[in-house]
C-alpha positions in Angstrom: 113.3 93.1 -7.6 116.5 92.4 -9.0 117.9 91.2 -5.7 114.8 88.6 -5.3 115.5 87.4 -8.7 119.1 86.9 -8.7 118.6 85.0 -4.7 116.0 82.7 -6.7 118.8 81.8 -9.6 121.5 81.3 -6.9 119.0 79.1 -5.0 118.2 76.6 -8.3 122.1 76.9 -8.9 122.4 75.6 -5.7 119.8 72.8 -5.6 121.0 72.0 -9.1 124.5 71.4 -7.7 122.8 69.2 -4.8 120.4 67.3 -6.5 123.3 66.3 -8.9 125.5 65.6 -6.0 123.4 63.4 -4.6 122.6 61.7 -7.7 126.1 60.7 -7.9 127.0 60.6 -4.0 124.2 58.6 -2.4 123.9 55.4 -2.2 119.8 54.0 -2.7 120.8 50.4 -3.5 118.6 48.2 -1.8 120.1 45.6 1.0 121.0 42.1 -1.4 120.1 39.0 0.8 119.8 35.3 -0.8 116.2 34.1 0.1 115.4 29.9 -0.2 111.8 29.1 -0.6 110.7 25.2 -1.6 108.9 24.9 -4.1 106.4 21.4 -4.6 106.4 20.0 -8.2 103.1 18.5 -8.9 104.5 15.9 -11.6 101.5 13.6 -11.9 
């Protein structure tokens, strides 16, 4: 039992250590790209 338990902690350590990693590490910014669109005024 105390093998199981001790694997478990090492395993959240572990994901811990990657999750905060990646947090840090990756890159999820989005692709910038200027966009144009006309736009009608209806000034009457």
């Amino acid at each position: 039992m105390g093998r199981i338990f001790k694997a478990l902690v090492l395993l959240a350590i572990i994901g811990f250590v990657g999750l905060t990693g990646f947090a840090y590490l990756g890159d999820l910014s989005p692709d910038q790209q200027e966009v144009k669109k006309p736009v009608v005024l209806d000034a009457d």
